[in-house]
C-alpha atoms as one frame of an Amber mdcrd trajectory, in Angstrom:
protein
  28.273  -4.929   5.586  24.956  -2.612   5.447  23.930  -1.447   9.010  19.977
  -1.319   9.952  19.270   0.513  12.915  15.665   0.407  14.359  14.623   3.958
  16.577  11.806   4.335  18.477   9.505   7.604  19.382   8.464   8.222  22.600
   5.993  11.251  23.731   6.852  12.702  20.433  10.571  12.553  20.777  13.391
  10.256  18.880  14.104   8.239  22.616  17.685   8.885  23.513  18.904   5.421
  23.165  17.719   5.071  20.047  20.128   8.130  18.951  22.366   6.057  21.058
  21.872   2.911  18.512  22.420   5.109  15.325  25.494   7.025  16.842  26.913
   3.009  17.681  25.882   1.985  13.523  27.445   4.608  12.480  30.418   4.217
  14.245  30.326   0.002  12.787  29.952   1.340   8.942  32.644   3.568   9.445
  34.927  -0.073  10.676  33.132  -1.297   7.997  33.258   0.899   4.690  29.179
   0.539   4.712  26.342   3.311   5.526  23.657   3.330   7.883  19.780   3.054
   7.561  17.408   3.612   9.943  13.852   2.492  10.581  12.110   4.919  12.215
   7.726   4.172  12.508   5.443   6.403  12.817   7.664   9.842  13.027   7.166
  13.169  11.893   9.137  14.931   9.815  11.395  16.729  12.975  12.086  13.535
  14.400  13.166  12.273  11.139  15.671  15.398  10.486  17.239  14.765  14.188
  17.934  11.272  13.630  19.589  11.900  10.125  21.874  14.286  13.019  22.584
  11.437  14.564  24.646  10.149  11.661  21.562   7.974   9.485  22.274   8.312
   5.689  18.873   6.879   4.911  15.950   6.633   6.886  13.046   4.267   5.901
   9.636   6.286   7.293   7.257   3.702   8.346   3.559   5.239   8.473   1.200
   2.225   9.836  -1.092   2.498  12.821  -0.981  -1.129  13.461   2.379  -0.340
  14.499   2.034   2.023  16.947   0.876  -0.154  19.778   4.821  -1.422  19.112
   3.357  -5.193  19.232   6.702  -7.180  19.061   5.343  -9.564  16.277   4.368
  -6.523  13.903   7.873  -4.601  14.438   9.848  -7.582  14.063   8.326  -7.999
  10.776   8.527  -4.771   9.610  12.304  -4.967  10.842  12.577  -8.108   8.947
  11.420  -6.885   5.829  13.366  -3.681   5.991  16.453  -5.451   6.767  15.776
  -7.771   3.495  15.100  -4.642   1.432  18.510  -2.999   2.243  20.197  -6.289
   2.236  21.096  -5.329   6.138  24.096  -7.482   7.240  24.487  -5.711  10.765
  21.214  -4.718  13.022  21.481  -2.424  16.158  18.707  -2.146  18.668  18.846
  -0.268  22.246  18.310  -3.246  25.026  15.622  -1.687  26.231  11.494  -2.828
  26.241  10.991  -3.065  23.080  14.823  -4.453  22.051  14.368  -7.214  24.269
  11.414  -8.484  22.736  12.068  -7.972  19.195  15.643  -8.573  18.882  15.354
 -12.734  19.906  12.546 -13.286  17.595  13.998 -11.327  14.655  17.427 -13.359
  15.181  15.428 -16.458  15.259  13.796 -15.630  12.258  17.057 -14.365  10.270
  19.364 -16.919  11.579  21.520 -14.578  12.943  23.875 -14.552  16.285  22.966
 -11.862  18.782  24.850 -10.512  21.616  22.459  -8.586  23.762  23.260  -6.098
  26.318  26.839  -4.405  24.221  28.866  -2.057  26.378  31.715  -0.912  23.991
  31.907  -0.583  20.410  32.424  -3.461  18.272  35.813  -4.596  16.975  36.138
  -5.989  13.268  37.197 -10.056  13.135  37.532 -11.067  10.060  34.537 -11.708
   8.594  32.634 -11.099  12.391  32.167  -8.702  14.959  33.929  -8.954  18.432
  31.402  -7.124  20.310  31.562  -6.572  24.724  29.240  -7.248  27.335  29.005
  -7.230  30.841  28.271 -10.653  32.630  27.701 -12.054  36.298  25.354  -8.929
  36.965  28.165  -6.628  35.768  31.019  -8.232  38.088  32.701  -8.636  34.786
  32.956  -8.454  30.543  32.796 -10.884  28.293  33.465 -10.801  24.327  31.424
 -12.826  21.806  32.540 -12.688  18.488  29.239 -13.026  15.833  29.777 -14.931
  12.807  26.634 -15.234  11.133  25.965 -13.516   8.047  23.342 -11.697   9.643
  24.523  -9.941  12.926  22.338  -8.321  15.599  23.557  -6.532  18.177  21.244
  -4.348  21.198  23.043  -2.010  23.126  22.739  -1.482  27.169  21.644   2.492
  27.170  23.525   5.213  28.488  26.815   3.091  27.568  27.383   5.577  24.929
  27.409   9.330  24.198  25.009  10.946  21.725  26.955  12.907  19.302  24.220
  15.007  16.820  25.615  16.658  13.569  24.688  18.597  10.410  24.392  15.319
   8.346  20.784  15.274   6.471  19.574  11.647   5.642  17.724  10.978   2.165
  14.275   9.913   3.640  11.978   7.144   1.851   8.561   5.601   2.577   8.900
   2.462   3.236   5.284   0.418   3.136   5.298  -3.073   5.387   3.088  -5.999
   4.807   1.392  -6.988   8.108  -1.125  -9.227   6.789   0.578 -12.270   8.035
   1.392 -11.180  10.930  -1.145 -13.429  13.496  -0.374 -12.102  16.793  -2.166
 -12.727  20.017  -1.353  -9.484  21.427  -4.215  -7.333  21.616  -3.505  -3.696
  22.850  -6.225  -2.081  24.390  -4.619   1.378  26.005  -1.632   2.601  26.284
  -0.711   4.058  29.423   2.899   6.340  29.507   4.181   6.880  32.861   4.040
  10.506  34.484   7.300  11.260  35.631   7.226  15.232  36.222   8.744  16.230
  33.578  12.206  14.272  34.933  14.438  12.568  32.384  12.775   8.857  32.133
  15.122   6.926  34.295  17.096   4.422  31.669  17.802   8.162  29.589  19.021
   9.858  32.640  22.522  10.853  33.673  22.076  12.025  37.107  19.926  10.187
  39.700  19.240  10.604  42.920  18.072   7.534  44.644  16.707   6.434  48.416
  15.813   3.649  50.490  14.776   2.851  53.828  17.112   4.867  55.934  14.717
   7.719  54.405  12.036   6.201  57.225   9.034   7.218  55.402   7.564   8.941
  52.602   7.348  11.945  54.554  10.674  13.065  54.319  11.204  12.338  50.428
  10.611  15.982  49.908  14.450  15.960  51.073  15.971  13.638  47.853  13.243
  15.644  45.540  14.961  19.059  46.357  18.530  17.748  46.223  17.577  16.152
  42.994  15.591  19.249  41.810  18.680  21.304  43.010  21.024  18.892  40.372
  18.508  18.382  37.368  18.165  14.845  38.319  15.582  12.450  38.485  14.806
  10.638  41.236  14.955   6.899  42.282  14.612   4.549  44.926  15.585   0.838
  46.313  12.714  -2.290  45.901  12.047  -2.465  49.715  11.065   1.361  49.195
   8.821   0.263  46.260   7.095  -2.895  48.045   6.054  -0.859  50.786   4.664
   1.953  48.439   6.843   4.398  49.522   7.688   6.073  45.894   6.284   4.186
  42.702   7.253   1.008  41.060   8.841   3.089  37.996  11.231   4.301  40.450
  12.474   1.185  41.461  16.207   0.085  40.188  18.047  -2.569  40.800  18.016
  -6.002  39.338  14.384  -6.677  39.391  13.693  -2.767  38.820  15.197  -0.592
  36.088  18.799  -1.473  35.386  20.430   2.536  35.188  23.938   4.020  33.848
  24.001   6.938  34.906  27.059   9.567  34.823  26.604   9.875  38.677  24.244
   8.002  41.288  23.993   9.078  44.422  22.299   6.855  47.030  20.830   7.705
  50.304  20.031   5.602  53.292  20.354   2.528  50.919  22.671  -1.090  52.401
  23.573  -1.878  48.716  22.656  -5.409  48.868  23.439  -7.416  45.592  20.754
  -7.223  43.964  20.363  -2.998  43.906  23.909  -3.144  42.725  23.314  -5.554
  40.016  21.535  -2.755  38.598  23.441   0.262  39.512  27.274  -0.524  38.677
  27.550   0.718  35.373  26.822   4.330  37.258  30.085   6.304  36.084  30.036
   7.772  39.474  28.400   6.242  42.829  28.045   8.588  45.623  26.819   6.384
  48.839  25.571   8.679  52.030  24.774   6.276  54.765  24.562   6.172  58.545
  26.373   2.881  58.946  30.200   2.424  57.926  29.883  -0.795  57.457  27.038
  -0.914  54.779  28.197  -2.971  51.611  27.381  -0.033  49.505  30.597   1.638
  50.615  32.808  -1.050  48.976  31.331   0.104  45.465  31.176   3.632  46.138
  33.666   6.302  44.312  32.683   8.787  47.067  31.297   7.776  50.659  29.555
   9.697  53.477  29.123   8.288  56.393  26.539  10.353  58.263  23.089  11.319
  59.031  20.819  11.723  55.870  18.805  14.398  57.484  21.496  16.677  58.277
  23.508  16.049  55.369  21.431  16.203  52.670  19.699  19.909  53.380  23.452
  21.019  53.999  23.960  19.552  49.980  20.955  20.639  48.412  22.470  24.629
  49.672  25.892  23.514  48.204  24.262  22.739  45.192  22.384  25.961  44.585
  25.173  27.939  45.968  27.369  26.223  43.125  25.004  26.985  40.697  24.194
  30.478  41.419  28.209  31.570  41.256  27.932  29.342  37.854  25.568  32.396
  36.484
């Protein structure tokens, strides 16, 4: 049961959940007696030596620029064809941008099951994979058990820990044929978010998110220095994003960026459904709120009921004070 795992680089780095993904195929060709293979496009030759760390024993190097727009209908073929090549009975993906749209249209094309989303690591059935998910916007798990002879599986990030070691992977170019490929995607720019110099929200573990009990954009400088003060990066509630508050990147939540952080902490925010839909799978929840009776509370691990503006200058000193008797 060969393993395929397709990684992605972002602003010249292997992105985290793709390290994620290989950590996760490793971990199924060790249940399975198999090795794993990874796809990597476009990467240079440090990129390709970290994710042979992350536990690849090959690594087909894609070079093609009509790949680097990552148009869904050009990776999924050159997933396809790598997958055939290897004979590939197990493909991993990260459920992220690129994930989502690939994934479907490569399991379509394959005939393979897919179980999007994975929270755990896989268990062996038989002949199929018993693989975890979360359902009803996280309120619970599910397991689906894949019995196709082709199995894909795209993993929710930050559900697992990236574990980097001395392995080396034997690296081969690996040419795709695009030439049938008739997609009506046309990329004209590519635009990458400026996040200042914060860990991209779906790679970070600590975020510090804010919503409307904040009162205005003038006093975000407060949740920038406590998250400065913890490494984090920063986040905030959809209300905060419709009214232009912070930017729409920022946004989490159901409709927003679905996070998994080690620990959230969340200021001046209700916690209505939908913000938690996207939150839950926090490891941690820290809730800081004027009103006891906010909904947040009932999902919070640690709860402050209390005025953000006194509280949160009196954490941000903690915080240094910590860290400066760390040194």
């Amino acid at each position: 049961m060969s393993v395929l795992v397709y990684t992605e680089i972002n602003k010249g780095k292997v992105k985290k959940a793709s390290l994620e993904a290989i950590n996760y195929g490793a971990k199924i060709a060790e249940l399975t007696g198999s090795s794993v293979t990874a796809i990597a496009i476009n990467a240079d030759a440090a990129q390709l030596e970290e994710i042979g760390k992350a536990g690849a024993k090959k690594i087909l190097s894609v070079k093609n620029d009509a790949l680097k727009g990552l148009d869904s209908m050009a990776v999924s073929a050159a997933v396809e064809q790598a997958a055939k090549a290897e004979g590939a009975k197990v493909i991993i993906f990260s459920f992220d941008i690129t994930g989502k749209a690939v994934a479907p249209r490569l399991s379509a094309k394959l005939k393979a099951g897919l179980v999007a989303g994975a929270v755990d690591y896989p268990a062996v059935n038989g002949s199929g994979l018993d693989v975890k998910k979360n359902v009803f916007s996280g309120k619970a798990t599910a397991i689906y058990t894949i019995h196709s002879d082709v199995k894909i599986i795209s993993l929710l990030p930050n559900s697992f820990p990236v574990k980097l070691g001395d392995n080396s992977a034997a690296v081969s170019d690996f040419n795709v044929d695009l030439s049938s490929v008739q997609s009506k995607i046309k990329v004209k720019e590519v635009k990458s978010t400026d996040v200042g110099g914060m860990v991209p929200l779906p790679e970070a573990e600590l975020v510090v998110s804010a919503g409307r009990g904040m009162k205005g954009p003038e006093n975000w400088g407060m949740v920038e220095d406590l998250a400065k003060a913890l490494g984090a990066t920063t986040a905030c509630s959809r209300p905060v994003a419709d009214m232009h508050w912070r930017p729409h990147h920022e946004h989490v939540g159901q409709t927003g960026v679905a996070i998994r952080p080690n620990l959230y902490i969340a200021i001046g925010i209700s916690g209505a459904i939908q913000h938690l839909a996207g939150v839950n799978g926090s490891k941690t929840i820290v809730v800081i709120n004027n009103d006891k009776e906010a909904p947040f509370f009932k999902s919070a691990d640690y709860g402050i009921v209390g005025d953000a503006f006194t509280i949160l200058p009196k954490l941000v000193e903690a915080v240094k004070k910590f860290k400066a008797n760390q040194n």
